[in-house]
C-alpha positions as CSV (number, residue, x, y, z in Angstrom):
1,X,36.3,3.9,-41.1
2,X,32.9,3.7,-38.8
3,X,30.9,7.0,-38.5
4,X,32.4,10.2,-37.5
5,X,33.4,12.3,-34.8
6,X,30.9,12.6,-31.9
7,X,32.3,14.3,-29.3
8,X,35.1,17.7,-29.2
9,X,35.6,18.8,-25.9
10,X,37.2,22.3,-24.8
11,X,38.8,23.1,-21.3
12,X,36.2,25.6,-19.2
13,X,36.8,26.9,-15.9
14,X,33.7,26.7,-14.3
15,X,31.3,24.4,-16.1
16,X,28.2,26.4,-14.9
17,X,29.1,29.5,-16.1
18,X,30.0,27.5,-20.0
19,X,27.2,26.6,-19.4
20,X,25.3,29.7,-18.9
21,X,26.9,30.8,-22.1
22,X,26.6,28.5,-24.3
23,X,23.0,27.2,-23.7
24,X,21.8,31.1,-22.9
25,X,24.0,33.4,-24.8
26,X,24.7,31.4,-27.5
27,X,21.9,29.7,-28.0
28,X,23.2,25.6,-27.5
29,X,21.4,23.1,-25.8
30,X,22.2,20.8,-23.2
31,X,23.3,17.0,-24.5
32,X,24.5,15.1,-21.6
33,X,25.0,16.5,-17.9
34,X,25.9,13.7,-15.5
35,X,28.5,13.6,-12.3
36,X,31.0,10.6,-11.8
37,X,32.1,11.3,-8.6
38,X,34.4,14.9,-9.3
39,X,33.9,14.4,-12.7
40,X,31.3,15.8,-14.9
41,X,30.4,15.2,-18.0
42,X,28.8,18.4,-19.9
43,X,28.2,18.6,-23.2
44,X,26.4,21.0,-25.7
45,X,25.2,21.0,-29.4
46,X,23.8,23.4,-31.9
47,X,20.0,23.0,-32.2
48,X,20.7,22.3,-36.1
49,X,23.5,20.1,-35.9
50,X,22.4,17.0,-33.2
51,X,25.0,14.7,-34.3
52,X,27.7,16.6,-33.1
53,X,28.4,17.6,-29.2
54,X,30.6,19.8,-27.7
55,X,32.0,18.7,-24.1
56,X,32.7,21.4,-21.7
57,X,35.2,19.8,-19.5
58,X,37.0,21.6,-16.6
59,X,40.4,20.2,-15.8
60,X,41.9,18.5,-12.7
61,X,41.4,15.5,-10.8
62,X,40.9,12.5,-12.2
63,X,42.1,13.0,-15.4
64,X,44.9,16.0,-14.2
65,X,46.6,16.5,-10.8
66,X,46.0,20.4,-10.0
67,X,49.4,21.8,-11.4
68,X,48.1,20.7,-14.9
69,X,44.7,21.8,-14.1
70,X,45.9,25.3,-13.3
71,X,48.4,25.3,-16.4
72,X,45.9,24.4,-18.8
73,X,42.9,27.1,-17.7
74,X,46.5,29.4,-17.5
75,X,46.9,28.5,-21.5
76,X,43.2,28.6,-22.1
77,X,42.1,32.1,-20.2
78,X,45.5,33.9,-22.8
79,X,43.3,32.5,-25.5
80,X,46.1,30.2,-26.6
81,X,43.9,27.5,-27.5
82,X,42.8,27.5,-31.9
83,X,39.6,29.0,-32.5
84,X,36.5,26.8,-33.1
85,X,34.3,27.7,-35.9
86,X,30.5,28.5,-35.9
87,X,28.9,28.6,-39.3
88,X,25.9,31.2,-39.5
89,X,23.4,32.3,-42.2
90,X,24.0,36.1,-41.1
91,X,26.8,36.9,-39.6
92,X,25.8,40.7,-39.1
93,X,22.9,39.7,-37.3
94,X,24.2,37.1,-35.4
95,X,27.2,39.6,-34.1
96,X,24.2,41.8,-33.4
97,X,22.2,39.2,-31.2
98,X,25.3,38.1,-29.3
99,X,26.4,41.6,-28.3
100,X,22.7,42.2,-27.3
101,X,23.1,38.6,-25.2
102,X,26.0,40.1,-23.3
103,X,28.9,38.8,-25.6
104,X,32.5,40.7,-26.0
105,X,33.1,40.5,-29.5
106,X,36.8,40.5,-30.0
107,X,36.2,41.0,-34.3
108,X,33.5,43.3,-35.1
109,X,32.0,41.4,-38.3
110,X,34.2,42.2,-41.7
111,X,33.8,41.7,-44.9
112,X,36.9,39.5,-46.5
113,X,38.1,36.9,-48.7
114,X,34.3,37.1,-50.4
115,X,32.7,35.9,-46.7
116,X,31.8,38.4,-43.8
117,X,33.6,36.9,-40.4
118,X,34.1,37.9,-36.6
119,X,34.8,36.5,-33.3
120,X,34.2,36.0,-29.5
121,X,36.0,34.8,-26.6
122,X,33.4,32.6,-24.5
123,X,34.2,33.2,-20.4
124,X,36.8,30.5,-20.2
125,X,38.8,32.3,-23.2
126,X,38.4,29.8,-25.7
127,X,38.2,32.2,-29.0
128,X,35.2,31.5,-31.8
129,X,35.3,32.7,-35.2
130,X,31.9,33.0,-36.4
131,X,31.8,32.9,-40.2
132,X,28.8,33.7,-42.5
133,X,27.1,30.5,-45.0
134,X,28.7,30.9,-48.3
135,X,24.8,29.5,-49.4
């Protein structure tokens, strides 16, 4: 079937400020950052995981006409969207370093189903469940 997924991308926005958060709160680095005209293409990945990136793409023109653009960051900002899920070795500490960063936690960490999980909302809306290595 070829090789895998590559890219997931998630409606932002403002790709700056995703960006702020991912690469500085979170703790992502930048993949790809290039302009085609109105279109940028942004994307992130987790320092331990290079072959996967995640593209923080704001909606509207050329790929939406500004309606759709407003309905979709509508949909996102209600936090409509599914979570996205970010595997940690601590999740206690990791809760810990993100509130320190500046991050709202919207699930203090909790112990359940024999894992500890919690979650954030980045700035966009777009809700993470962090979940603690079973390792």
């Amino acid at each position: 079937m070829g090789q895998g997924i590559d890219v997931v991308g998630i409606y932002v926005r403002d790709q700056d400020e995703a960006l702020a958060f991912y690469v500085e709160k979170v703790g992502f680095r930048v993949h790809t950052d290039v302009r085609n005209g109105p279109f940028r293409w942004l994307t992130v990945q987790h320092p331990d995981q290079p072959s996967f990136q995640l593209g923080l793409f704001r909606p509207g023109p050329p790929v939406h006409d500004e309606a759709t653009a407003r309905a979709l960051n509508e949909v996102v900002a209600k936090g409509a969207m599914p979570s996205l899920v970010l595997v940690v070795d601590d999740c206690w500490a990791e809760a810990a370093r993100l509130e320190a960063a500046g991050v709202e936690l919207t699930q203090q960490p909790v112990e359940r189903f024999g894992n500890v999980d919690a979650g954030f909302r980045d700035p966009s809306g777009n809700g993470w469940k962090m979940m603690q290595s079973r390792r």
